[in-house]
Biopython code that builds the backbone (N, CA, C, O; Angstrom):
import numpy as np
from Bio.PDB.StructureBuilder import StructureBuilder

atoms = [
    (1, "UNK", "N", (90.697, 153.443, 149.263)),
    (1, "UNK", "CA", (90.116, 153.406, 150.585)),
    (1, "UNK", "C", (89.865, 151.970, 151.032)),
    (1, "UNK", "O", (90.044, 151.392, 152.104)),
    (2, "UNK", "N", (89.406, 151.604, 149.885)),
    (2, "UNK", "CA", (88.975, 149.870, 150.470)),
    (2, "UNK", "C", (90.064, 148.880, 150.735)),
    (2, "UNK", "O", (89.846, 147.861, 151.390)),
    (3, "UNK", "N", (91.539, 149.247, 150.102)),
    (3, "UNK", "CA", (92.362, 148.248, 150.442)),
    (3, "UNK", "C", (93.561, 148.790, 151.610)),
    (3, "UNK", "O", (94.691, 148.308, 151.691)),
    (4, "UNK", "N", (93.010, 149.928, 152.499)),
    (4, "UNK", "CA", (93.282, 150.557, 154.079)),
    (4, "UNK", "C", (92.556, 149.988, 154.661)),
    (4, "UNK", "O", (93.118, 149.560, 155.669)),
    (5, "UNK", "N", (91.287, 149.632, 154.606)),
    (5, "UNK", "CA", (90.527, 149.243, 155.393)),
    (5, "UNK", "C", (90.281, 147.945, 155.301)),
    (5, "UNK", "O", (89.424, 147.665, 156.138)),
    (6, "UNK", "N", (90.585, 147.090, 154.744)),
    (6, "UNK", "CA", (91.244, 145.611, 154.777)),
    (6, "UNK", "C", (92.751, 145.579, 155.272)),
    (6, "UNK", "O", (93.036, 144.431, 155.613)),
    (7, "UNK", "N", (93.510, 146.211, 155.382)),
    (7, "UNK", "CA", (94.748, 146.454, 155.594)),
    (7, "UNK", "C", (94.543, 146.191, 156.735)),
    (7, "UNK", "O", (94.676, 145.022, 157.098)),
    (8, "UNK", "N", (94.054, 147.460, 157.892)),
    (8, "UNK", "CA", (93.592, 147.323, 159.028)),
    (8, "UNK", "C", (92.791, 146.660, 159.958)),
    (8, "UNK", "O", (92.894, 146.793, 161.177)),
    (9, "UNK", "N", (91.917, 145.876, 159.322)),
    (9, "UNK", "CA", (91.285, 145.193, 159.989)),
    (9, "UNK", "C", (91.987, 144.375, 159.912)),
    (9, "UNK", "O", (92.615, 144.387, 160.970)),
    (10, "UNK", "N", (92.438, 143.355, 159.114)),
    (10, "UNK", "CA", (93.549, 142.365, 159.093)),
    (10, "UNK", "C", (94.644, 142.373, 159.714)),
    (10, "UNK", "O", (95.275, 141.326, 159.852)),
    (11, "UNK", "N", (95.083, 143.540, 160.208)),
    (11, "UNK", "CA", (96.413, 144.055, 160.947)),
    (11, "UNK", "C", (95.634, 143.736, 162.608)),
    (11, "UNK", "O", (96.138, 142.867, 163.320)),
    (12, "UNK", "N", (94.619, 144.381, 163.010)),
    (12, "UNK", "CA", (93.811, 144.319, 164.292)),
    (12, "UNK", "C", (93.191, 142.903, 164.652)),
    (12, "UNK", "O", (93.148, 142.433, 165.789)),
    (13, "UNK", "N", (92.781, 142.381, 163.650)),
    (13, "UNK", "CA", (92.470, 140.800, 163.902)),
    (13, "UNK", "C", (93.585, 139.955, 164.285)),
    (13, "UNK", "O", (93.486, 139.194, 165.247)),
    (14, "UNK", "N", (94.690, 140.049, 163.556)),
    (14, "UNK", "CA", (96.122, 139.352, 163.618)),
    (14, "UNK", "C", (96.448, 140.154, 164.750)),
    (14, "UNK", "O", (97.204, 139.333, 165.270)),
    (15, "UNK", "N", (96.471, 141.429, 165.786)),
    (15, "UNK", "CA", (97.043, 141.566, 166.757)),
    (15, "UNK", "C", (95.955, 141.269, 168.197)),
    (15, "UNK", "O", (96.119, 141.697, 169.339)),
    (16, "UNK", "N", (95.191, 140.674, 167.839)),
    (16, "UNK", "CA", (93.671, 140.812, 168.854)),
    (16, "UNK", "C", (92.872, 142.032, 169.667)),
    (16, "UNK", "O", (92.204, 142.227, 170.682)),
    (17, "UNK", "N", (93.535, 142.863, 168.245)),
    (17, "UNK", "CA", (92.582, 144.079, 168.516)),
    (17, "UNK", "C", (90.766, 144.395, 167.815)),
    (17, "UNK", "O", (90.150, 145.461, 167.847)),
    (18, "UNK", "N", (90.428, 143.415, 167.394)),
    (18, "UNK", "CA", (89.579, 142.769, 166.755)),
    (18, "UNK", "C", (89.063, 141.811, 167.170)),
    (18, "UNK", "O", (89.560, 140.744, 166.809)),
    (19, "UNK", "N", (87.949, 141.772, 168.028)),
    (19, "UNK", "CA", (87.310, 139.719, 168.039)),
    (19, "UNK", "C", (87.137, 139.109, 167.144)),
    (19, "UNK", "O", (87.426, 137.914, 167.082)),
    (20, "UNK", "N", (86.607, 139.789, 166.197)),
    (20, "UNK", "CA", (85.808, 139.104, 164.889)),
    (20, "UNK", "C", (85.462, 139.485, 163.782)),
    (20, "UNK", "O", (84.499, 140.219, 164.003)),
    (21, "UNK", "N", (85.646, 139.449, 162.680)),
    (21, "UNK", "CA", (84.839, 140.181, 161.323)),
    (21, "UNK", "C", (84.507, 139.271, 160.516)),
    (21, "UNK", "O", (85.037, 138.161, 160.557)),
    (22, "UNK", "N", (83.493, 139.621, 159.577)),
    (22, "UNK", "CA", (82.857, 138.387, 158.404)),
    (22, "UNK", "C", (83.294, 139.553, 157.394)),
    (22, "UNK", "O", (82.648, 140.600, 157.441)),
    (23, "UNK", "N", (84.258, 139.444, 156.564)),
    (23, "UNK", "CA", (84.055, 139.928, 155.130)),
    (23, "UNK", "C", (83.817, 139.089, 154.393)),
    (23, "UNK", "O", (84.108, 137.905, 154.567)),
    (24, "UNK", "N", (83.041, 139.719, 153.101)),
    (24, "UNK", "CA", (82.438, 139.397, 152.093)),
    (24, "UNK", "C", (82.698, 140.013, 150.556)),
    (24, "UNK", "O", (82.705, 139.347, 149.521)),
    (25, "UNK", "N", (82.876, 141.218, 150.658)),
    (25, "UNK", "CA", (84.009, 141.840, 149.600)),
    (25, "UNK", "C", (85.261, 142.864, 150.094)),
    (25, "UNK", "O", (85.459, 143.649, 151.022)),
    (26, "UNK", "N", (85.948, 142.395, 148.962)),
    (26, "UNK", "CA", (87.727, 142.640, 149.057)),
    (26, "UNK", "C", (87.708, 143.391, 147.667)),
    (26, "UNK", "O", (86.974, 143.242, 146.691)),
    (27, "UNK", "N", (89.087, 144.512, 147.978)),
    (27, "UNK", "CA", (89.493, 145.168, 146.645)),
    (27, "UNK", "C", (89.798, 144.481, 145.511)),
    (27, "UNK", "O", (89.669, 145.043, 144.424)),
    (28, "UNK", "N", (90.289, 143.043, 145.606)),
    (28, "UNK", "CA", (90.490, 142.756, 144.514)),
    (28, "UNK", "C", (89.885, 141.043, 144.815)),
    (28, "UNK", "O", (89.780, 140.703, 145.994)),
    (29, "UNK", "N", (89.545, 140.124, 143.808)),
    (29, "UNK", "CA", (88.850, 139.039, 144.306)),
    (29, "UNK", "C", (88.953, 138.425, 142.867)),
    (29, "UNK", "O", (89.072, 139.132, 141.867)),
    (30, "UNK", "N", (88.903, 137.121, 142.839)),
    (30, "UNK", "CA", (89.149, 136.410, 144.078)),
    (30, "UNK", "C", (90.343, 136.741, 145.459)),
    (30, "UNK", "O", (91.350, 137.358, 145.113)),
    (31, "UNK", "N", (90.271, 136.479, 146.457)),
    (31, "UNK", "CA", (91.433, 136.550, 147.163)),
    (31, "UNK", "C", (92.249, 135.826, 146.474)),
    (31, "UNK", "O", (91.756, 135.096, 145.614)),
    (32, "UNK", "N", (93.793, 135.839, 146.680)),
    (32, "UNK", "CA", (94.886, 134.750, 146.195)),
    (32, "UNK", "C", (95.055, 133.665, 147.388)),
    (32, "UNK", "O", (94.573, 133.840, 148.507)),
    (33, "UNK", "N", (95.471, 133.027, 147.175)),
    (33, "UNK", "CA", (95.637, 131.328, 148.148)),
    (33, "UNK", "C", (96.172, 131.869, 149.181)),
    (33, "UNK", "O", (95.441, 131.706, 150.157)),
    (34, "UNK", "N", (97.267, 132.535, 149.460)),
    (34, "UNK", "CA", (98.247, 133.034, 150.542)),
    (34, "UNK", "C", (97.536, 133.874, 151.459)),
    (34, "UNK", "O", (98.051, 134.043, 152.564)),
    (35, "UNK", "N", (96.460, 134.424, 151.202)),
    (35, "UNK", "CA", (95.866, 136.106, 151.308)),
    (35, "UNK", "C", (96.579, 135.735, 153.175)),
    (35, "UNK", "O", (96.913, 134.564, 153.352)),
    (36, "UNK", "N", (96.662, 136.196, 153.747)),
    (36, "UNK", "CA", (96.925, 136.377, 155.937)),
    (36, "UNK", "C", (95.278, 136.474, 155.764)),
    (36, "UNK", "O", (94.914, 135.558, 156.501)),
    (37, "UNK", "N", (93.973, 137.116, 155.160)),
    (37, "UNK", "CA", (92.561, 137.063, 155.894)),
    (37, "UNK", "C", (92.073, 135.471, 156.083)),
    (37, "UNK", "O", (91.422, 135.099, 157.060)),
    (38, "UNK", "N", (92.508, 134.559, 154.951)),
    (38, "UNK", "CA", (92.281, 133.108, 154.855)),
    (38, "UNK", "C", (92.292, 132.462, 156.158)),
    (38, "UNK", "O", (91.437, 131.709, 156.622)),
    (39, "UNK", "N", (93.602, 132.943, 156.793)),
    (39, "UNK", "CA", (94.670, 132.289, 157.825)),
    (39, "UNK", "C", (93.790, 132.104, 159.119)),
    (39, "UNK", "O", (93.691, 131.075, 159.787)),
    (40, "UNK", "N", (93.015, 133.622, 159.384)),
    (40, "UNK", "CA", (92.785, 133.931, 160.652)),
    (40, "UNK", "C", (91.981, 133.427, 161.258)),
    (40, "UNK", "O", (90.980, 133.319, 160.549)),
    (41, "UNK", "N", (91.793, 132.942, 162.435)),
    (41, "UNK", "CA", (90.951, 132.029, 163.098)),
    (41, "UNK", "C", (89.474, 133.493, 163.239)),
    (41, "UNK", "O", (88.312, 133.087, 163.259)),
    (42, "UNK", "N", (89.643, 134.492, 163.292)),
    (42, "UNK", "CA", (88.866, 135.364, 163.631)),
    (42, "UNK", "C", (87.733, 135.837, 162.773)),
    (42, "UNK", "O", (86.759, 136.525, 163.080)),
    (43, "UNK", "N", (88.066, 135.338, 161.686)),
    (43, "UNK", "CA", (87.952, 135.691, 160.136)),
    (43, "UNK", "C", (86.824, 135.188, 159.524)),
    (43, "UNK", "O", (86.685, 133.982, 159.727)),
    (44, "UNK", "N", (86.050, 135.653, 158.907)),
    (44, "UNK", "CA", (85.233, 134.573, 158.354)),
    (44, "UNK", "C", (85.247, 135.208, 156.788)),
    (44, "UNK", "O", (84.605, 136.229, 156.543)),
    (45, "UNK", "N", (85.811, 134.713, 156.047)),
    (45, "UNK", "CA", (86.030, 135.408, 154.646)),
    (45, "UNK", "C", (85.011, 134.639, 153.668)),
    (45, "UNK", "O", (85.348, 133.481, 153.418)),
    (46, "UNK", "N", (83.856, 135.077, 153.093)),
    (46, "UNK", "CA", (83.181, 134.515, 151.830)),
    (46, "UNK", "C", (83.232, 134.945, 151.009)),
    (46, "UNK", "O", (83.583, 136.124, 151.056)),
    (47, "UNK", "N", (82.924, 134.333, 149.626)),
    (47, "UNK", "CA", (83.648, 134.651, 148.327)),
    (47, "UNK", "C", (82.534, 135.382, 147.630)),
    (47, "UNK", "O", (82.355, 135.171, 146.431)),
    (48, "UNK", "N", (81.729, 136.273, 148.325)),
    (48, "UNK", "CA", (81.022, 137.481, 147.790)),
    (48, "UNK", "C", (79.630, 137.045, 147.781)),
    (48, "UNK", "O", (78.996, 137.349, 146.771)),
    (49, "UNK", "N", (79.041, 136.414, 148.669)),
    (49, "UNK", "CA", (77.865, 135.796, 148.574)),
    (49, "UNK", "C", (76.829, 135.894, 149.895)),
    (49, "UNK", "O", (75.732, 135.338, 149.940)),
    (50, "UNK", "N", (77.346, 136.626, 150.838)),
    (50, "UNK", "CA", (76.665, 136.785, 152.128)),
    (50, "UNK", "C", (75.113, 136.886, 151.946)),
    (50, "UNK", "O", (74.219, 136.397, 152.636)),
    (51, "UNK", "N", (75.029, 137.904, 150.467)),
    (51, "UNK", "CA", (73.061, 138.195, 150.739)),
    (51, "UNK", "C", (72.582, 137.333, 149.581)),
    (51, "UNK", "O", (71.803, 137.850, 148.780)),
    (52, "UNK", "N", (72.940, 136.161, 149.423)),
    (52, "UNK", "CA", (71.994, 135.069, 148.568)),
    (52, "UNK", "C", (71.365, 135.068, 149.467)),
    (52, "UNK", "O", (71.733, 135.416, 150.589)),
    (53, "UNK", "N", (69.977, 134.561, 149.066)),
    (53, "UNK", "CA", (68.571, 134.098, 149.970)),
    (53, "UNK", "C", (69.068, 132.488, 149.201)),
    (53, "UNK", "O", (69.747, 132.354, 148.183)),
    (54, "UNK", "N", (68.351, 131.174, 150.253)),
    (54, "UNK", "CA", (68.003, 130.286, 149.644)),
    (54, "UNK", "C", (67.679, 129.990, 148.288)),
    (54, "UNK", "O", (68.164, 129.110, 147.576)),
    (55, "UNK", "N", (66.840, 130.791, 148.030)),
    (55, "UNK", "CA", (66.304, 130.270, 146.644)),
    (55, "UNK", "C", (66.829, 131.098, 145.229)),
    (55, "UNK", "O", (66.462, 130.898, 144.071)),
    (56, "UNK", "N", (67.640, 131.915, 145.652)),
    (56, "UNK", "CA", (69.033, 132.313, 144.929)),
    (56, "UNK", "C", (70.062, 131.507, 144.975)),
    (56, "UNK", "O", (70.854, 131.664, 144.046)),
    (57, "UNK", "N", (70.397, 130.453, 145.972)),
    (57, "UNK", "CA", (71.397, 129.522, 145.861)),
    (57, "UNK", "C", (70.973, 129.003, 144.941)),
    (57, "UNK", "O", (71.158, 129.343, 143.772)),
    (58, "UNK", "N", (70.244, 127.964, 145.391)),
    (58, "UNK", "CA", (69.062, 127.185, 144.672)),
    (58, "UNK", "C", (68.926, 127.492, 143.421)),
    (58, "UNK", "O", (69.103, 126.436, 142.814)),
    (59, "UNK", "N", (68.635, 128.629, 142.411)),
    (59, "UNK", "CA", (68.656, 128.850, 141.169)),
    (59, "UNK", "C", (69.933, 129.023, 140.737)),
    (59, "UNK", "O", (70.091, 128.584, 139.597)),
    (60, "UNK", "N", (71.054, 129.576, 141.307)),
    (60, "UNK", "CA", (72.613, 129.404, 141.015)),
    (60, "UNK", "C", (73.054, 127.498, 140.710)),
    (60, "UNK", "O", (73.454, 126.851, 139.742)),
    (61, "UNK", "N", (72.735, 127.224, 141.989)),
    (61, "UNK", "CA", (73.181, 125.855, 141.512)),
    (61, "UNK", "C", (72.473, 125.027, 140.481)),
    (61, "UNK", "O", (73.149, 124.418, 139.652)),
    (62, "UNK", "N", (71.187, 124.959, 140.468)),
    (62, "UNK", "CA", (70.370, 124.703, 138.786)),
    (62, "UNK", "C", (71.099, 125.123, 137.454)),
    (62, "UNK", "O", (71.202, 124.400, 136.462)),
    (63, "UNK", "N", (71.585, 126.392, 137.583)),
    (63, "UNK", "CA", (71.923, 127.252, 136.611)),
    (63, "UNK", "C", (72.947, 126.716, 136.281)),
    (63, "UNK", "O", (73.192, 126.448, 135.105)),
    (64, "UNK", "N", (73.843, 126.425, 137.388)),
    (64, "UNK", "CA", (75.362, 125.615, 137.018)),
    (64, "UNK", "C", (75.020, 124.369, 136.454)),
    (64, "UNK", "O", (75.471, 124.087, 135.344)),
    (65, "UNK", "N", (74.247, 123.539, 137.092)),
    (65, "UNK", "CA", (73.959, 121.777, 136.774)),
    (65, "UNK", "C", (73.448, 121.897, 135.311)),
    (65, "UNK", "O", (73.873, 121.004, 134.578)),
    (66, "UNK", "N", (72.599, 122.839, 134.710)),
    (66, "UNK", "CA", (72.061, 123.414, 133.324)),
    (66, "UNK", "C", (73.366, 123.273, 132.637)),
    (66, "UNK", "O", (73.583, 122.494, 131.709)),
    (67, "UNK", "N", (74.384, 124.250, 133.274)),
    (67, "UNK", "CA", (75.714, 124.521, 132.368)),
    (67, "UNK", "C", (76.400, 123.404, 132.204)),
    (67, "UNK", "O", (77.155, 123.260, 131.243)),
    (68, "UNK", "N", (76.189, 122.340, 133.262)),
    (68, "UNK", "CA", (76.943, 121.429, 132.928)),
    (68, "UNK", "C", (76.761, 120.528, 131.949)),
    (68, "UNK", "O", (77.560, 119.779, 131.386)),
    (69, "UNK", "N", (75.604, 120.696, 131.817)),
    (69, "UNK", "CA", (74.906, 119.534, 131.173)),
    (69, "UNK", "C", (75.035, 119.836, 129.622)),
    (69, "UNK", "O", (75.051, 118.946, 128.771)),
    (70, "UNK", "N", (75.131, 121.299, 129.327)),
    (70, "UNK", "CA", (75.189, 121.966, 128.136)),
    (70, "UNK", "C", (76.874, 121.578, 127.876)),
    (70, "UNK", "O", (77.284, 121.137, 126.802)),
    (71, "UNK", "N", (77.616, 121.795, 128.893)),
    (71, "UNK", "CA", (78.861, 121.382, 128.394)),
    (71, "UNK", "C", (79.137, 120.281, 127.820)),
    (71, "UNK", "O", (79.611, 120.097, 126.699)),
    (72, "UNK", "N", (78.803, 119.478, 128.684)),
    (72, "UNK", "CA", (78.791, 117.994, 128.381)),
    (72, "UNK", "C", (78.071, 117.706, 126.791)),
    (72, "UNK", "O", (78.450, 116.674, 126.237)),
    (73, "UNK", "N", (77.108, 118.529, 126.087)),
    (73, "UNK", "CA", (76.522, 117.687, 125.679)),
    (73, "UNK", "C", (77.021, 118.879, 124.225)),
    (73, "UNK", "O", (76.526, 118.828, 123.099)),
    (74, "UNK", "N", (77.779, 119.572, 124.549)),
    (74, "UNK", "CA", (78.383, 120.326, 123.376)),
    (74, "UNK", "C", (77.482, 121.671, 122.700)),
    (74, "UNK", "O", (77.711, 122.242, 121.633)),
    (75, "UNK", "N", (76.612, 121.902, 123.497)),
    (75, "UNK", "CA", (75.517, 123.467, 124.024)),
    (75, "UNK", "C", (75.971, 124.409, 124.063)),
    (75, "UNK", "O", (77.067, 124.593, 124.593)),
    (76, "UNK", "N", (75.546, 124.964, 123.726)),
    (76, "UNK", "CA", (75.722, 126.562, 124.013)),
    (76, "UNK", "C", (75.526, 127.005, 125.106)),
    (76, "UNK", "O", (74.322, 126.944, 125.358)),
    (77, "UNK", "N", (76.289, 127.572, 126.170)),
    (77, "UNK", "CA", (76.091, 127.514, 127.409)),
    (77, "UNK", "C", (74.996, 128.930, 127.648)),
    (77, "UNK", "O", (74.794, 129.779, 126.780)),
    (78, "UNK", "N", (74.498, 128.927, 128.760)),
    (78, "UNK", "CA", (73.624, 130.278, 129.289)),
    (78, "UNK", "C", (74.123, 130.852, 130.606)),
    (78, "UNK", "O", (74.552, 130.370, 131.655)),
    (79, "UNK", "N", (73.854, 132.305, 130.043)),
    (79, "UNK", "CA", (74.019, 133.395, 131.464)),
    (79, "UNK", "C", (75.740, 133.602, 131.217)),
    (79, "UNK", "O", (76.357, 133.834, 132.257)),
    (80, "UNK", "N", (76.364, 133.553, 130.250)),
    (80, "UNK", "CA", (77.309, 133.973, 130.364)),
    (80, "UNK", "C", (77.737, 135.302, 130.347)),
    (80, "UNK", "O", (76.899, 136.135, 130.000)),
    (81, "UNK", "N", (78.991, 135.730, 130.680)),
    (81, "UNK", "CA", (79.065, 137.489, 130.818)),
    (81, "UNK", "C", (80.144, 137.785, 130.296)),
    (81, "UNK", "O", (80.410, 138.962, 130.054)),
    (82, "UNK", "N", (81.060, 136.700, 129.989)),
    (82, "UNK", "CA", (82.259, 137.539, 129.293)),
    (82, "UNK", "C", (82.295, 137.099, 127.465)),
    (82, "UNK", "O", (83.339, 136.985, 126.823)),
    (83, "UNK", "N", (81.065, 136.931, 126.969)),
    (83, "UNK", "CA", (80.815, 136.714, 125.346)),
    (83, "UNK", "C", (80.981, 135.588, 124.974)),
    (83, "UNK", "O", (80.560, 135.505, 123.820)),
    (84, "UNK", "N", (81.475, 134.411, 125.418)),
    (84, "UNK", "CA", (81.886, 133.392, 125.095)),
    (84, "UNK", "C", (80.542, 132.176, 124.989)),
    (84, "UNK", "O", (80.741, 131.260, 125.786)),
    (85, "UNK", "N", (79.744, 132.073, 124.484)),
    (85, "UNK", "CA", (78.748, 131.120, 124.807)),
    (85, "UNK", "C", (79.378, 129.729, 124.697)),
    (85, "UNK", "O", (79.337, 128.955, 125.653)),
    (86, "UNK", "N", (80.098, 129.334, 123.266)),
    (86, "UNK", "CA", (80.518, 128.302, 122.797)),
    (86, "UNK", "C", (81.127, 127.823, 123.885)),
    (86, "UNK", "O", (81.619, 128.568, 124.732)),
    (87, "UNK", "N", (81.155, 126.060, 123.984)),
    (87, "UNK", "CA", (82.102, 125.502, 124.724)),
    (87, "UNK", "C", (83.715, 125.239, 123.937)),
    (87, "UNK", "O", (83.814, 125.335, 122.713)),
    (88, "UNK", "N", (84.704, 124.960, 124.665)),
    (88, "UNK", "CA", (85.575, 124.651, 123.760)),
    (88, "UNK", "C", (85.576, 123.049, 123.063)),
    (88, "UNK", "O", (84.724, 122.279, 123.509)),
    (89, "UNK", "N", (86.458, 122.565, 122.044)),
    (89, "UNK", "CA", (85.970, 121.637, 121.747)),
    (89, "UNK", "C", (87.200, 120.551, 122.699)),
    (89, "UNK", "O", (88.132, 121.178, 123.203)),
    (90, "UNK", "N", (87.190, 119.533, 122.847)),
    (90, "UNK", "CA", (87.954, 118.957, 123.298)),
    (90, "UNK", "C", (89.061, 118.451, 122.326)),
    (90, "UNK", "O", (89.995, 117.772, 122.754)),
]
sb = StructureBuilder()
sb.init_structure("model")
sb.init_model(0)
sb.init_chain("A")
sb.init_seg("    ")
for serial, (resi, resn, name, xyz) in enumerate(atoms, 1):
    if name == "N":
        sb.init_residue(resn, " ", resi, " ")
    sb.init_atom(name, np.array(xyz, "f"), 0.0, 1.0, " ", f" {name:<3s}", serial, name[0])
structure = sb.get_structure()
């Protein structure tokens, strides 16, 4: 169902049967580089993040600058989800 209804709206935006849409999730994601929703001037495509509040950014980006720092410094990284804590080694 969900990838008809990206189908179509993307089909109606590209014919200006559509003024405008903001999507925020897609059937499959990341989008790929090529995606036609990227393209459209009508479009406003985000990469799944519309209902962060501020201070959900704000702890995302801490969380990353944390990770980085753990990378860098050969840490065990945090908040990971696919099992991998270890960094690789260089």
């Amino acid at each position: 169902m969900a990838v008809r209804v990206e189908q179509m709206v993307t089909a109606r935006a590209q014919h200006g049967r559509l003024t405008a849409a903001g999507l925020d999730v897609f059937a499959t994601e990341p989008l790929a580089t090529g995606n036609p929703r990227l393209c459209l001037d009508n479009v406003a495509a985000t990469p799944h993040v519309v209902w962060y509040k501020v201070d959900t950014m704000r702890r995302y980006l801490n969380q990353t600058v944390e990770n980085c720092r753990r990378l860098r410094d050969g840490q065990d990284l945090v908040n990971i989800v696919n099992g991998n804590r270890r960094p690789a080694h260089r």
